[in-house]
N, C-alpha and C positions, 0 to 999 in steps of 0.2 A: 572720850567726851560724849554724854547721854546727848540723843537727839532727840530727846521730847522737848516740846517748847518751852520756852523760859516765861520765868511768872513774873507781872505787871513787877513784885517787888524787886527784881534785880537790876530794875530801872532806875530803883526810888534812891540814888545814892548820884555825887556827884559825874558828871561827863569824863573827867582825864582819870576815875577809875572805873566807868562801864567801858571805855574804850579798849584797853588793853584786852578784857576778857569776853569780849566779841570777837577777837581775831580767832580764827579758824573754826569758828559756829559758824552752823548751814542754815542758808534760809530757803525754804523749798517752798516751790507754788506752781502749780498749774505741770507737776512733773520734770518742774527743771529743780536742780537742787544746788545753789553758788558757794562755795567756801569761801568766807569771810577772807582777804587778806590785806586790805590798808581799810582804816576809818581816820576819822580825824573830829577830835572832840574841841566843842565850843561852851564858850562861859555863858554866864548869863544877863542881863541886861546894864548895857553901864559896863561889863568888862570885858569883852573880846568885841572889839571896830568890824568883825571877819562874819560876826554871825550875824541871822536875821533877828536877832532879838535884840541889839545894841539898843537901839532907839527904844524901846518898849515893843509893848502888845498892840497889834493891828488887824486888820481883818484877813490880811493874807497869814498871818505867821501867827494867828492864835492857835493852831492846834500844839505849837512849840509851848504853849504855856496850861496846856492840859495833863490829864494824867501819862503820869509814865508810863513806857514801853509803846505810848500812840507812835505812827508815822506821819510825816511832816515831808509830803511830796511838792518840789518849785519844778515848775520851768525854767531854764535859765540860759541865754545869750541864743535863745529862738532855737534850742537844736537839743539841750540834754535834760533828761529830769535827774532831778538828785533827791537824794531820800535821809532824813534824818531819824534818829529815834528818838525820843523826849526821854530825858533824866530828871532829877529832880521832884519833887511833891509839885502838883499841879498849881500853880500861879508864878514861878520861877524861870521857867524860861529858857532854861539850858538841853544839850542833846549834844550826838554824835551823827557824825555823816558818814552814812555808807561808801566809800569811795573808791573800791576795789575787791573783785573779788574772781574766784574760779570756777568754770563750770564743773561740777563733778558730777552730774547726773543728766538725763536731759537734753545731750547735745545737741541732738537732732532740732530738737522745739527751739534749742533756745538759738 
């Protein structure tokens, strides 16, 4: 699997098919490097109750309705952030959540 970074367009397609093919892509920053291994993909407005997009576009969860491949960082229950990637052409609304993954590089930092 090439570890150059992936272009905005392999975003630009539904969530329950970016998800599968993020499993074991690395996302490396700051010299730590995680292997991708659970996500968990969301509809878009009006069809998944589970994501921030059900009810529409808001000022927390706009960046979910921007272009692909942006990240969509929450706080959530005072203690975790979680991180989505935006699927779909920009006004849609749909992504994937990071939601598991391995240190492979980096231990130390991370």
């Amino acid at each position: 699997m090439s570890t150059a970074p992936l272009p905005r367009a392999f975003f630009d397609r539904p969530s329950h098919e970016v998800a599968p093919d993020l499993l074991g892509r690395l996302i490396v920053h700051g010299g730590v490097a995680v292997r991708l291994t659970e996500v968990e993909a969301y509809g878009g407005p009006g069809e998944d109750p589970a994501a921030h997009t059900y009810r529409g576009k808001t000022a927390r969860n706009a960046v979910m309705f921007g272009p692909p491949g942006h990240l969509y960082v929450y706080f959530t229950y005072g203690m975790h952030f979680c991180a989505n990637l935006v699927c779909l052409p920009e006004d849609q609304g749909s992504a994937v959540l990071l939601r598991a993954g391995e240190v492979v590089g980096g231990v130390g930092l991370a």
